[in-house]
C-alpha positions in Angstrom: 10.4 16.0 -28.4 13.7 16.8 -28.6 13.7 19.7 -26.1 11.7 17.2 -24.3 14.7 14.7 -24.5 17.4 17.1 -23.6 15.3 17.9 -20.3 15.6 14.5 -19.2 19.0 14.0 -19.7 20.0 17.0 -17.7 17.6 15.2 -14.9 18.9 12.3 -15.1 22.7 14.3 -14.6 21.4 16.3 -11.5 19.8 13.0 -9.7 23.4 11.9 -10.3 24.9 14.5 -8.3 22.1 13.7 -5.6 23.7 10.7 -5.0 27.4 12.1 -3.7 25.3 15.0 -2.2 22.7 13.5 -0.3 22.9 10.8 2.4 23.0 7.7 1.6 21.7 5.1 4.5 23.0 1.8 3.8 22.6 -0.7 1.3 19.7 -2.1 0.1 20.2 -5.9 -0.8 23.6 -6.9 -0.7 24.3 -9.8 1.2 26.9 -9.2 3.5 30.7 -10.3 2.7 31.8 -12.3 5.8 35.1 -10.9 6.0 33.7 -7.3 6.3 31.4 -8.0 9.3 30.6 -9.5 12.8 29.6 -13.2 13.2 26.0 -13.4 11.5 23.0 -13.5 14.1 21.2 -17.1 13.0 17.3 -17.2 12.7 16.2 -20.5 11.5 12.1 -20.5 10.8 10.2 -24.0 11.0 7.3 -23.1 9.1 5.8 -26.7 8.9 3.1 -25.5 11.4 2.0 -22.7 9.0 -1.2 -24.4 7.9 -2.4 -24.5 11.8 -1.7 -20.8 12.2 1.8 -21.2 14.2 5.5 -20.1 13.1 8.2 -22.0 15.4 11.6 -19.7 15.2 15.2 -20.2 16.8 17.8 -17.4 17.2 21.4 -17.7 17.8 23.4 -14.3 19.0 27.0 -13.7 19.6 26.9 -12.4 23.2 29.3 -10.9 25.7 28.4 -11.3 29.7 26.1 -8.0 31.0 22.9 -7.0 30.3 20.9 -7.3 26.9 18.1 -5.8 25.6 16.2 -7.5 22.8 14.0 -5.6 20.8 10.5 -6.8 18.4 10.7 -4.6 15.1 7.5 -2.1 15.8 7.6 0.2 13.4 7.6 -1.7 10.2 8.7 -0.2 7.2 6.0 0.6 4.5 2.9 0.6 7.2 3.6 4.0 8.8 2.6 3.0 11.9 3.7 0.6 14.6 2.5 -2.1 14.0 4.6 -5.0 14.8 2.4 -7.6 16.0 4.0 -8.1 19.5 1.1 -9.4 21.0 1.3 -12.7 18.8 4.8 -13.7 20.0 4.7 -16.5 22.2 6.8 -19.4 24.2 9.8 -16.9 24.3 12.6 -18.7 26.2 16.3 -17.4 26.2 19.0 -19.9 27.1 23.2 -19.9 27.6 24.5 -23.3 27.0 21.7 -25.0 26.9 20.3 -23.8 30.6 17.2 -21.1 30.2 18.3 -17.5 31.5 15.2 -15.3 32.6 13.9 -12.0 30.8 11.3 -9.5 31.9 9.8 -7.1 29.6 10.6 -3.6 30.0 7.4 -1.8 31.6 7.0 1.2 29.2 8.4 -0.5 26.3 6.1 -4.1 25.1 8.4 -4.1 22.1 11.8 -4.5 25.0 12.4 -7.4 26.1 15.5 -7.0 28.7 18.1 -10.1 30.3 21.7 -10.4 31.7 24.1 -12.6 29.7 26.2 -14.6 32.6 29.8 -14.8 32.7 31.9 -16.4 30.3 29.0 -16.9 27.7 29.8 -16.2 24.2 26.2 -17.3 22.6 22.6 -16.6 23.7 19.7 -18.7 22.1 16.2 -17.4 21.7 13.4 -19.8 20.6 9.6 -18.0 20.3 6.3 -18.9 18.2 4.5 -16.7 16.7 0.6 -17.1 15.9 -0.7 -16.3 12.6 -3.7 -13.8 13.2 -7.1 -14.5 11.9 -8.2 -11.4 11.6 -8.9 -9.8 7.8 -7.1 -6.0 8.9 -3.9 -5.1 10.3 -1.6 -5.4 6.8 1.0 -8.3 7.8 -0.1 -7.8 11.4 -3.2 -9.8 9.7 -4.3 -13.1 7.9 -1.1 -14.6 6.3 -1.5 -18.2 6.1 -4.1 -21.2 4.8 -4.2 -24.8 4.4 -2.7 -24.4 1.3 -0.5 -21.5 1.6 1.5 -18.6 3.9 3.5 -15.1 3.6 6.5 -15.2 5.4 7.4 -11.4 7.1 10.7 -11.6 8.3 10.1 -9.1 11.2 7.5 -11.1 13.2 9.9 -13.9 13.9 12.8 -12.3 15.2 14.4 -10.1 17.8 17.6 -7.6 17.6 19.7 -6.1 19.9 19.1 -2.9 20.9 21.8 -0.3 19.8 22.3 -2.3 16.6 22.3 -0.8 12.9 19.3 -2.8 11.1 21.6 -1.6 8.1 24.5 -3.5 9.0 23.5 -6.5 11.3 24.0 -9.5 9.3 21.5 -12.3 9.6 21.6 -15.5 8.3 18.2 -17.5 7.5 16.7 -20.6 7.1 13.2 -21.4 6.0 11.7 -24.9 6.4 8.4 -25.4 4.4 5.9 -28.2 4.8 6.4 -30.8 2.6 5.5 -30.4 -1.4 5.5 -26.7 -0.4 7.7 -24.2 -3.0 8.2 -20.7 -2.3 9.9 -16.7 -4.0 11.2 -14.0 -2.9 13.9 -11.5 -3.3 15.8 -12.5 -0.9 19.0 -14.4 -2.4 19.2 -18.3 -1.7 22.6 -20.1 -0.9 21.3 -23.8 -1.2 18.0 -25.7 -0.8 18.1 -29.3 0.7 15.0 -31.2 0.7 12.3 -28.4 2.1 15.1 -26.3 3.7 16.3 -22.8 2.0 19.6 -21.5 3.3 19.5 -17.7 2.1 23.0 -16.0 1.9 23.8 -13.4 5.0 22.1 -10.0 4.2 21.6 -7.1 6.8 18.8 -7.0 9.2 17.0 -4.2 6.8 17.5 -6.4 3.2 16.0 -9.3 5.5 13.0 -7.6 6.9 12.2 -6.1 3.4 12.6 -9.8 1.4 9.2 -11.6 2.4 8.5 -14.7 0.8 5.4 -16.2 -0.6 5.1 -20.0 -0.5 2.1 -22.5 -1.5 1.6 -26.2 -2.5 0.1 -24.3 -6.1 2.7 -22.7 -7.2 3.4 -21.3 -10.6 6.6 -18.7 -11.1 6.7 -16.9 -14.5 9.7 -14.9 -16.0 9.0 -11.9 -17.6 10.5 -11.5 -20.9 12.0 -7.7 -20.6 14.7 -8.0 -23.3 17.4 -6.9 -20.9 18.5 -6.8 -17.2 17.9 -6.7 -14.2 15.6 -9.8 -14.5 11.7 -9.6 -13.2 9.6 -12.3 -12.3 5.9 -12.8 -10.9 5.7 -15.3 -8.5 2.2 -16.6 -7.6 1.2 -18.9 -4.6 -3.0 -19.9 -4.2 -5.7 -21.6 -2.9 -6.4 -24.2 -5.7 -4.7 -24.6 -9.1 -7.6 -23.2 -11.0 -6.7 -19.6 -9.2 -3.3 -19.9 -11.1 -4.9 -20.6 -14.9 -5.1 -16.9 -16.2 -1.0 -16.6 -15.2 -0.3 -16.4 -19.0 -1.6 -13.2 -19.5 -1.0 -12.0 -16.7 2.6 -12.2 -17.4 2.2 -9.9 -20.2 0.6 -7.2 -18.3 3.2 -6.9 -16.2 5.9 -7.3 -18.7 4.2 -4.0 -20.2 4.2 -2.7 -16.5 7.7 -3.0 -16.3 8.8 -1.6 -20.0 6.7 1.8 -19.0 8.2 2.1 -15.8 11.7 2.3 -17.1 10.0 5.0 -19.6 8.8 6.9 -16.8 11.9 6.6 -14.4 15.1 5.9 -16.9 16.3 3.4 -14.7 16.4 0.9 -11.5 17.2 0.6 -8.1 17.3 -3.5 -8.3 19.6 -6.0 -9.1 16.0 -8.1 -9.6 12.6 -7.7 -9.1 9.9 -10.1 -7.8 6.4 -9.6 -8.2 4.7 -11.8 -5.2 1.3 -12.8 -5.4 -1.1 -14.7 -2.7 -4.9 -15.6 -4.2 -6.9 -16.6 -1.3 -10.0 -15.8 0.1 -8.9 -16.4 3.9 -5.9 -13.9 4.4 -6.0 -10.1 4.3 -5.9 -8.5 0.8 -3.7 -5.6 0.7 -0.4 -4.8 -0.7 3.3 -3.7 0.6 6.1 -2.5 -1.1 10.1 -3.7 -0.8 12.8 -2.6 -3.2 13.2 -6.0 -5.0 9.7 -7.2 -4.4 6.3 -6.6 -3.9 3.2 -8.7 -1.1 0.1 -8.7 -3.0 -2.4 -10.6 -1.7 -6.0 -10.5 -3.4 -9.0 -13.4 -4.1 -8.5 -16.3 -4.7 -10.1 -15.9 -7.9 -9.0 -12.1 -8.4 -7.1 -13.3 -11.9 -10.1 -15.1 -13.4 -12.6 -11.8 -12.8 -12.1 -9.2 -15.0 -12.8 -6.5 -12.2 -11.1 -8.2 -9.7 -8.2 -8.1 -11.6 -8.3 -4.9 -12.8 -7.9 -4.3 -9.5 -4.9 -6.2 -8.4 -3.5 -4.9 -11.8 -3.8 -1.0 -9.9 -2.5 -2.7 -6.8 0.3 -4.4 -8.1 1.5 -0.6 -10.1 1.2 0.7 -7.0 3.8 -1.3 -4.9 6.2 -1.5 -8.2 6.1 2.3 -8.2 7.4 2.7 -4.4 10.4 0.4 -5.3 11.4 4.0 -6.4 9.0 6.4 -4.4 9.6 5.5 -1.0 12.1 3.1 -1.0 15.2 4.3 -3.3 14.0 7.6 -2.3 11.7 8.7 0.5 11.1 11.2 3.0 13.8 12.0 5.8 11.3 11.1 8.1 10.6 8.0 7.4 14.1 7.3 7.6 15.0 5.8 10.9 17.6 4.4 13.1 16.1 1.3 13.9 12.9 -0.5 13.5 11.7 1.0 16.9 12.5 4.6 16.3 9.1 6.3 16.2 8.8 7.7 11.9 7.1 11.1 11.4 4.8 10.6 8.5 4.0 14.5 7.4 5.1 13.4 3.9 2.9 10.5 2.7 1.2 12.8 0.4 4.3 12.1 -1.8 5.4 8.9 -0.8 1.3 7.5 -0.9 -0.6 10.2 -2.9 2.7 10.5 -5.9 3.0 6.7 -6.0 -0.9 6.7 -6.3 -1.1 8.6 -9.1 1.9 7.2 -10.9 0.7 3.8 -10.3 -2.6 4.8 -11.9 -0.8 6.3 -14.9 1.5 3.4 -15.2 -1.5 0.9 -14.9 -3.3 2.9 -18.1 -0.6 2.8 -20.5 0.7 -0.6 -19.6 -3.1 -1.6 -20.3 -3.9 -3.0 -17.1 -6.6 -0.4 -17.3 -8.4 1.6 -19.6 -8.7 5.5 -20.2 -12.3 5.1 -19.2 -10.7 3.0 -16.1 -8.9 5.7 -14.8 -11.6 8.3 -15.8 -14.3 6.4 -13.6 -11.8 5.8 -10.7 -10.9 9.7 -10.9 -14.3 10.8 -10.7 -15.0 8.0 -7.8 -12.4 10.1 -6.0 -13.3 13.5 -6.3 -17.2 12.5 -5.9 -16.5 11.3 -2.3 -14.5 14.0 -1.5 -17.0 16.6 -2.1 -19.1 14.4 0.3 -16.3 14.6 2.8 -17.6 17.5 5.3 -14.6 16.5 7.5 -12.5 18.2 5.0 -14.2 21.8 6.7 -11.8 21.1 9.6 -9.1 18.3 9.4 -6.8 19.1 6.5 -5.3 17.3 4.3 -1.9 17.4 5.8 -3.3 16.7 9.3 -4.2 13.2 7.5 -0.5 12.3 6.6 0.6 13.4 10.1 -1.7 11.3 11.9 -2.1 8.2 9.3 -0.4 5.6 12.3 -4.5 6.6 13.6 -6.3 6.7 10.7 -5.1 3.3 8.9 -7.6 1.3 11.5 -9.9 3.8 12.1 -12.7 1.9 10.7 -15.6 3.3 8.2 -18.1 4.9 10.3 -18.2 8.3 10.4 -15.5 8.2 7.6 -16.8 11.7 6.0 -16.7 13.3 9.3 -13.6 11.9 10.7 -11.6 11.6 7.2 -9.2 9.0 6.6 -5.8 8.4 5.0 -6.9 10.8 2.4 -3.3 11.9 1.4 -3.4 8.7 -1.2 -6.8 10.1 -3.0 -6.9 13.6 -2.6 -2.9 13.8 -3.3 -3.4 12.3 -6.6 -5.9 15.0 -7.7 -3.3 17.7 -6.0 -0.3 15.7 -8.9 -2.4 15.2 -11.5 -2.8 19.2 -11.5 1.0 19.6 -11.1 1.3 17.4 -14.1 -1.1 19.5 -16.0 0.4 22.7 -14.9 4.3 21.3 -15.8 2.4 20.9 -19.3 0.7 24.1 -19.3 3.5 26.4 -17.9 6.0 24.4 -20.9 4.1 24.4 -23.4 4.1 20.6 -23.5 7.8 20.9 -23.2 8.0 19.4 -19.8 5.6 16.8 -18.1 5.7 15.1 -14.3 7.4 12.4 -16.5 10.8 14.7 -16.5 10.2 15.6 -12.7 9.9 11.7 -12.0 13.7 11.0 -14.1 15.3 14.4 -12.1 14.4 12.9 -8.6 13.8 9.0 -8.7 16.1 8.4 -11.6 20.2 8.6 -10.6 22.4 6.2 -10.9 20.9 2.2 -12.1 21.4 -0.5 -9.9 21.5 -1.3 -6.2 22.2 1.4 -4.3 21.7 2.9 -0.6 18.2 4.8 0.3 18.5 8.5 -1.1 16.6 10.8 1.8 14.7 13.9 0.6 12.7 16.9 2.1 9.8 19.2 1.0 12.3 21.7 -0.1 14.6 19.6 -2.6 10.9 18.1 -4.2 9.9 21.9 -4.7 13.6 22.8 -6.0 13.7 20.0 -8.7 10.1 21.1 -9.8 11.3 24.6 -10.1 14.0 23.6 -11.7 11.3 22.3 -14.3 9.1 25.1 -14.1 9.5 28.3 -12.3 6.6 28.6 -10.4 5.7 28.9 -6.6 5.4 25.6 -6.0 6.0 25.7 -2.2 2.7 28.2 -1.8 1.3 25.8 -4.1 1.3 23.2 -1.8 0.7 24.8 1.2 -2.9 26.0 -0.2 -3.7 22.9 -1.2 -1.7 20.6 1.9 -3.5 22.6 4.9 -6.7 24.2 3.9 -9.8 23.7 5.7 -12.4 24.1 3.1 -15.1 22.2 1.5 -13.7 22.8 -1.9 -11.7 19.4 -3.6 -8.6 19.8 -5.7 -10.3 20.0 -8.9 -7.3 22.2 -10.8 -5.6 19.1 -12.5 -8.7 17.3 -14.0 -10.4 20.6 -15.2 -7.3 21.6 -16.6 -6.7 18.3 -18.3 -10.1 18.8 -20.1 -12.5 16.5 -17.5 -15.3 17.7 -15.3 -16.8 16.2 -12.7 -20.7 15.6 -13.6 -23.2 12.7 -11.5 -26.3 10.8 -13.6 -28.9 9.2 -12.5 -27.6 5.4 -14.0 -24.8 3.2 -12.2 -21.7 4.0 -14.0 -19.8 1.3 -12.3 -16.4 1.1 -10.5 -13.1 0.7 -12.0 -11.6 -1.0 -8.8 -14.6 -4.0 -8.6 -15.5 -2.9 -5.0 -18.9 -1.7 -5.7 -21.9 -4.4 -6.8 -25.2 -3.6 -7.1 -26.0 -6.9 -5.9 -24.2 -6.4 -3.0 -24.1 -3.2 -1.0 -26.3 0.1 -2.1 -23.7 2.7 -2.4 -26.1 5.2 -2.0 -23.1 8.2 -0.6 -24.2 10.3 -3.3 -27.5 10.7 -2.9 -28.9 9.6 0.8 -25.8 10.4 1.5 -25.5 6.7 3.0 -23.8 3.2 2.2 -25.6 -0.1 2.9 -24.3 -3.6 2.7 -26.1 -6.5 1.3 -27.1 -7.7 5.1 -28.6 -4.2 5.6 -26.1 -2.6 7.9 -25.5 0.7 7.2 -21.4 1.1 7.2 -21.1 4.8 6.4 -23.5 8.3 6.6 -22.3 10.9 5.5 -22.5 13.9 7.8 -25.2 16.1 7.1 -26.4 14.9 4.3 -30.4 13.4 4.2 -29.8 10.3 5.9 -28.2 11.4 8.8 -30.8 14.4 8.6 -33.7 11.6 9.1 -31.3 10.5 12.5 -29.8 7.5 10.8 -26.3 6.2 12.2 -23.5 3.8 11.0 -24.0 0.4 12.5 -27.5 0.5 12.7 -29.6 -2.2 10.4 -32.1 -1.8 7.8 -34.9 -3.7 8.2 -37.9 -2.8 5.8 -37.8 0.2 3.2 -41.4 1.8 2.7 -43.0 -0.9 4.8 -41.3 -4.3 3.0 -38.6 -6.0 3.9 -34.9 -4.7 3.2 -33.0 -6.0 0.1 -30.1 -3.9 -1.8 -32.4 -3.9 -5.2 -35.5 -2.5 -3.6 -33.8 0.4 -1.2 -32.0 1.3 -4.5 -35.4 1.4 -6.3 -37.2 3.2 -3.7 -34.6 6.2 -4.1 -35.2 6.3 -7.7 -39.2 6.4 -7.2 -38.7 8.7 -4.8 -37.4 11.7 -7.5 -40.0 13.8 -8.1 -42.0 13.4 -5.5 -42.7 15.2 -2.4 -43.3 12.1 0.0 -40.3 11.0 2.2 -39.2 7.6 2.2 -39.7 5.7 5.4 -36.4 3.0 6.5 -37.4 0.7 9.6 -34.3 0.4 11.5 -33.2 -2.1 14.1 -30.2 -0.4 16.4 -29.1 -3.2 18.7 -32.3 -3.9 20.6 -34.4 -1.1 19.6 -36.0 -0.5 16.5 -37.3 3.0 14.8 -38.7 4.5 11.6 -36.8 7.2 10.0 -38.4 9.5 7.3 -35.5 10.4 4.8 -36.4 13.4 3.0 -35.1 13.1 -0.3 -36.2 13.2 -4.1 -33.0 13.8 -6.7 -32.8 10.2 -7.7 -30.2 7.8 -7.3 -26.7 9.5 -8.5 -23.5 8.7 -9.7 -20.2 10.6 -10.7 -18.8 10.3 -13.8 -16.0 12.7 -15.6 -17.8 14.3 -19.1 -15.5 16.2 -21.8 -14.6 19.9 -21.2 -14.6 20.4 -25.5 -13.2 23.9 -24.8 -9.6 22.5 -23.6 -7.4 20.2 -24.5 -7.9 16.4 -23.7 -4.1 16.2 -21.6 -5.4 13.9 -19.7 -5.6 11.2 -22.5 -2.4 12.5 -23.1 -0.8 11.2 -19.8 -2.3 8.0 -20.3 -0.8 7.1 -23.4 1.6 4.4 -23.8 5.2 5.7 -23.6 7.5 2.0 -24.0 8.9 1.1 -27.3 
C-alpha cells in the first residue's frame, strides 16, 4: 500500500506537467467576462410549444455588410457522428432591421446556410423552429419531449458563423418554459423571472455541452459529498410516482461520486449535475458533458430493480467521460468547429476505457453487484464468440467507422459487427488491469494509470488532447511492457478468438448451462423475447419476429433470416415460452425442430437441426488463480 501510494502521487506530479505540456483547447465552463470578448450572439428559446413537439428560437448577431455563412452544428460532440438533426429545422427567416433578407443553402453543404448582410447593417436576426422527432433512435437527434416533460440540446436551436471559434463565441441564452414547468442543468443562471431563465454568457462549446432537463414533476436532490465541488441529481418524469425511489437513489450516487475521486484523485468541475428524464415516449440513452450528464430511461426505471440497475451502469458511464473524453480525449476528436469532420480511430479508449471503468465504478459504489458485473461480463464475451464478423472486420475497423455503425440496425449484427469497441475494449482493459497487477506484483493497478493520465490539476480547466503514444508511454511508465504490440494484436486482428486474457487471468472462465442465468442490464425477459443466440443461434421478440441470426449458426443453417416472423413452432402456434421449450425438448434427440415462417407475403417451414439444449453463459471460478477480479470490484472510498 504504501509503494502503492507513492505511485500515485508521482502520477498525479506527471499529469501535472501534462497540463503546461500538452495543448490545451479552451475552457470548459467559464462564462465569458464581457470586457474580454465581442458583443454576445443572443439566442432566446420559447419552449412553451415543447409538449406539441415544436421549439420556437430567435437569434441576434453582430453583423458587418458582405456575405455570411451560417452554419447548423453537425457533428455533435459525444455522438461520433454527424448527427445534427438539420432536417428538423424549420421556418428559417433572416431579417436586417426588421425587413427579411434571403438565404440559400449551400448545395454540397445541408449544414451551410449562406446570405449577404446589406450595407450599413450592424445586426442580423434569425428566427427558426425546430421539430421534436418522434422517433425512439438517433441519441438527441431522437424523442426529447412529452406532455409532461422535454430535454433541451442547445445545438439544435441555433446557428453560428462560419470561421468562428465554438471556444470563444460568447452566447447569451434564454429559456422560456411552459407554465408550472422547472428545469437543471449545468449551465450557470443569471436570473429567473416568472418562467424565463437568463443564463450568464458562456462560449458557444460550454453552451452546446450544458443541456437542460425540465418537467412539471420535478424533484432535485443534493448529494451530500462532504466537500466541494457540489453534485446534484436532477430528475424530470412522466408522473410523480416515477420520482418516489429518489431517496435512495441519491445515495447511490453519492457513493458513485466518493469512488470516483478514489479512482481519479480529482475533478475537472466547478459542479456536477446528474440529469435524469423517466419517460416511456423519448429515446433512452445517455450523453456525457463535463459538468453534467442526459440520462433518459423508463418512466419507471427507478422503481424496477433491473431497470435501475441499469440506469445505475448508464449513469457511471457518462460520469466517467466527464474525465475520459471530455477533460481528456483523443486528438481526433478534437475539432475546430462543430462541422469539422472527427476521426474516431480511438473510441476503444474514449468508449471501451469509460466502459469498463463505469462498470468498475458501478460495483463498488453498489449500484451493482460482483455477480452483476460477473453476469454482464460473460453476456459480453458469450456474444462475441457468436460474432463470425469478427473473422474479417476488426476491432479497430469498428471505432473507425462507428459514424456507420451507431444506426446500423440489428440484423445481421454477428455478420456485420457493430460498435464493438465499447464491449470487446472492456475485455481488452480489464486484461491490462490484470496484467498491471500481475507484472507489479499488486503494486500497481489501472487505478494508478487512471490518476497519471485523467488526474492533473482539480478544477475547471481546458480539454487536455492525447494520442496512442502518450496512453502507451504512461502505461510503460507503470509497467514496462510492450504495450503498443499489445494493442495492435488485440486492436486489428481478424480472428474468431475473443479477448479472453483479462478475465482468465483474473480467475473467471467463461462456461454456458442449460438454465437462464439472467441479465444484469434488465434487457432480456423470458416473457418477452427468446434470446435464443446461444443456441439456434437466433433472437426472437415476443411478437415472433426474428431481430437477429447469427451467421452460420443452426438457424441460419435451416435458411432462416432476420425480419422474417415466426408463426407456429412444431406445428402450434408461436409464443416465446413454447419455442424456448421446444429447444430444450429438442436435446437429445435426433429429430429437427420444424418453425413455420411468414416472410412478407410468403410463408415456409424451416427444419432447424439442433439438439444441445437451450444455453446460457455464465463466468465459473478458475480455483487455480487468484480471484483479482473481486479484487477490482471492491470498494475503494473512505
Amino acid at each position: 500500500m504504501h509503494k502503492r501510494n507513492r505511485t500515485i502521487g508521482r502520477g498525479v506530479c506527471r499529469a501535472a506537467i501534462l497540463l503546461w505540456t500538452l495543448p490545451l483547447v479552451g475552457p470548459l465552463a467559464a462564462p465569458v467576462a464581457a470586457q474580454d470578448s465581442p458583443r454576445a450572439i443572443e439566442l432566446a428559446v420559447d419552449a412553451r410549444e415543447a409538449p406539441r413537439g415544436i421549439l420556437h428560437a430567435r437569434m441576434t448577431f453582430p453583423a458587418r455588410p458582405g456575405p455570411l455563412t451560417l452554419l447548423y452544428p453537425k457533428w455533435i460532440p459525444g455522438e461520433h457522428g454527424p448527427t445534427g438533426p438539420v432536417q428538423n429545422l424549420t421556418g428559417l427567416k433572416l431579417s436586417v432591421g426588421g425587413r427579411e433578407i434571403p438565404w440559400r443553402r449551400d448545395p454540397l453543404d445541408m449544414y451551410a446556410f449562406r446570405c449577404e448582410i446589406p450595407p450599413g447593417a450592424s445586426t442580423l436576426e434569425v428566427a427558426l423552429d425546430f421539430l421534436v422527432p418522434q422517433n425512439d433512435s438517433g441519441f438527441t437527434a431522437a424523442a426529447s419531449a412529452t406532455p409532461e416533460l422535454a430535454i433541451i440540446s442547445w445545438n439544435q436551436l441555433l446557428l453560428y458563423p462560419q470561421g468562428s471559434d465554438p471556444q470563444k463565441l460568447p452566447m447569451a441564452a434564454t429559456l422560456e418554459l411552459p407554465a408550472g414547468w422547472r428545469f437543471g442543468t449545468a449551465l450557470p443562471v443569471a436570473s429567473e423571472a416568472g418562467s424565463t431563465a437568463t443564463f450568464q454568457v458562456v462560449p458557444l462549446a460550454t453552451l452546446v455541452d450544458s443541456p437542460v432537463v425540465a418537467g412539471v414533476h420535478f424533484r432535485r436532490l443534493l448529494l451530500d459529498t462532504g466537500a466541494e465541488p457540489s453534485h446534484e441529481v436532477v430528475l424530470v418524469a412522466d408522473s410523480e410516482a416515477a420520482l418516489e425511489a429518489a431517496p435512495d437513489f441519491r445515495w447511490d450516487l453519492t457513493r458513485l461520486v466518493a469512488e470516483a475521486e478514489a479512482l481519479f484523485g480529482s475533478r475537472h468541475y466547478d459542479s456536477y449535475h446528474f440529469l435524469v428524464a423517466l419517460s416511456d415516449h423519448i429515446a433512452h440513452f445517455g450523453l456525457e458533458h463535463q459538468e453534467s450528464s442526459d440520462n433518459r430511461a423508463g418512466e419507471r426505471a427507478l422503481g424496477n430493480p433491473a431497470s435501475r440497475r441499469s440506469l445505475g451502469g448508464l449513469l457511471a458511464h457518462e460520469y466517467v467521460h466527464s474525465w475520459n473524453g471530455k477533460y481528456r480525449r483523443p486528438a481526433g476528436l478534437v475539432a475546430a468547429d462543430l462541422n469539422q469532420p472527427l476521426e474516431t480511430d480511438l473510441l476503444w479508449v474514449y468508449e471501451g476505457l469509460t466502459q469498463y471503468l463505469g462498470t468498475v465504478l458501478a460495483a463498488r459504489s453498489g449500484m451493482w453487484t460482483p455477480q452483476d458485473v460477473r453476469t454482464r461480463l460473460a453476456g459480453i464475451a458469450a456474444t462475441l464468440q457468436h460474432r463470425p464478423g469478427r473473422t474479417w472486420r476488426s476491432l479497430s475497423d469498428t471505432a473507425v467507422a462507428a459514424q456507420t455503425l451507431y444506426n446500423a440496425g440489428s440484423q445481421w449484427t454477428s455478420w456485420r459487427r457493430g460498435t464493438d469497441f465499447y464491449d470487446e475494449a472492456a475485455l481488452i482493459w480489464l486484461e491490462v488491469d490484470v496484467r498491471l497487477r500481475q507484472k507489479s506484483e499488486g503494486r500497481v493497478s489501472l487505478d494508478d494509470f487512471c490518476r497519471l493520465f485523467f488526474g492533473g490539476l482539480a478544477g475547471r480547466s481546458g480539454v487536455v488532447p492525447y494520442t496512442l503514444a502518450e496512453l502507451v508511454a504512461a502505461l510503460k511508465e507503470l509497467v514496462s511492457e510492450d504495450w503498443s504490440a499489445f494493442f495492435a494484436q488485440r486492436l486489428n486482428a481478424t480472428t474468431p478468438e475473443v479477448p479472453l486474457g483479462g478475465v482468465e487471468g483474473s480467475g473467471w472462465r467463461l462456461a454456458y448451462r442449460s438454465e437462464t442465468s439472467g441479465n444484469s442490464d434488465g434487457n432480456d425477459s423470458a416473457s418477452a423475447r427468446a434470446d435464443l443466440r446461444y443456441s439456434l443461434g437466433m433472437a426472437v421478440r415476443e411478437s415472433g419476429e426474428i431481430s437477429d441470426v447469427i451467421a452460420d449458426g443452426p438457424a441460419a443453417r435451416a435458411g432462416l433470416a432476420p425480419g422474417m416472423h415466426v408463426i407456429a413452432v412444431n406445428s402450434r402456434k408461436y409464443s416465446t415460452s413454447l419455442l424456448r421449450q421446444a429447444v430444450r425438448d429438442a436435446e437429445g434427440t435426433e429429430e429437427p425442430m420444424e418453425l413455420l415462417v411468414e416472410d412478407r407475403e410468403f410463408f415456409t417451414t424451416h427444419r432447424v437441426d439442433y439438439h444441445g439444449g437451450e444455453r446460457s453463459p455464465f463466468l465459473e471460478r478458475d480455483s487455480t488463480k487468484p480471484d483479482l477480479l473481486s479484487q477490482i470490484l471492491l470498494p475503494h472510498a473512505n
